[in-house]
N, C-alpha and C positions, 0 to 999 in steps of 0.2 A: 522875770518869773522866779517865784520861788524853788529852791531845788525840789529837785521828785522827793528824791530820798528821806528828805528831812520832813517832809507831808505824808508821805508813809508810816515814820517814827511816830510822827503823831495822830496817826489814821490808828496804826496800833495800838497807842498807850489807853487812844479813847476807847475803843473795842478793849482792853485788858479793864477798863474801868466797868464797864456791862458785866464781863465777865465775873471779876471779882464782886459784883453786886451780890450775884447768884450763887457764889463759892462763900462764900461768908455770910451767908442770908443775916438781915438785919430788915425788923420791918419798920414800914413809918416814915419820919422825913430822910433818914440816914438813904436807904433805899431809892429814894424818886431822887435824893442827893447824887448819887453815884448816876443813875441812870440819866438823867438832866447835863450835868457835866461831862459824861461819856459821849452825849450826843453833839453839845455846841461844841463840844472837842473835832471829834468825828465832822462834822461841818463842816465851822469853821478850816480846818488845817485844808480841805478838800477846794472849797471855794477861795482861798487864800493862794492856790497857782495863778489864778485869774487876777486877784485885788490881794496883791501883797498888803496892805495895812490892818487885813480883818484878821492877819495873825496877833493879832495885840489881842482880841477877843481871847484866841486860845492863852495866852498870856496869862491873862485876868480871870481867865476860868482857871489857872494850873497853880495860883496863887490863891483863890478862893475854895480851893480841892483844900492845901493845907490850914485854913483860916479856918473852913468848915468845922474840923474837929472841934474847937471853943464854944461854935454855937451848935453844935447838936453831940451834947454830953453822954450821949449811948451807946458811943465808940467800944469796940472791944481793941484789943490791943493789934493785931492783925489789921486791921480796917486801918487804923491809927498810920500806922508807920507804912504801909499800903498807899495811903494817900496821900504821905508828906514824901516820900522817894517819887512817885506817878506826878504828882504835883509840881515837885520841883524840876522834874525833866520836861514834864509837857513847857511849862514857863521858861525852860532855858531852850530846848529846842526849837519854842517859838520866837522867842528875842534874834535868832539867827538870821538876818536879813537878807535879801536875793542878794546884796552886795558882798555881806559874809560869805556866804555858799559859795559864789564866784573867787573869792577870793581862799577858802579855803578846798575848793578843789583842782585849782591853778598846783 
């Protein structure tokens, strides 16, 4: 099983991603962008204590957070750097496998 804590991290980052939707209103795809990804985040990380592999999802969503910017060019600069720091944590805390955890709470 994956650690708690680290499904937490990312129970949060996805909840900070809803949030920052709403703190930086942007409408259009930018918008259902952040909300979409906040939620397969939020999932995903949730159903991942059960089936450790569908953390690759949150993964691919924390990498597709920072790609986003390229394809929806209405970024302000806030949203921007928002979602390549949010991105790059969701993607690295989910790469952490139940055998990391184990091995870095030993």
């Amino acid at each position: 099983m994956q650690n708690k804590k680290l499904t937490f991290v990312n129970v949060g980052l996805g909840v900070w991603l809803l949030l920052s939707s709403l703190l930086w209103r942007r409408g259009g795809p930018t918008f259902v962008n952040l909300w979409v990804t906040g939620i397969i985040v939020i999932v995903t990380a949730l159903l991942a204590m059960r089936m450790p592999r569908l953390r690759f999802v949150s993964v691919a969503a924390g990498v597709w957070l920072i790609a986003s910017m390229f394809a929806f060019p209405d970024y302000s600069s806030p949203i921007v750097w928002n979602n390549v720091f949010v991105g790059a944590a969701i993607a690295l805390v989910s790469l952490v496998g139940p055998e990391q955890a184990d091995m870095f709470a030993s």
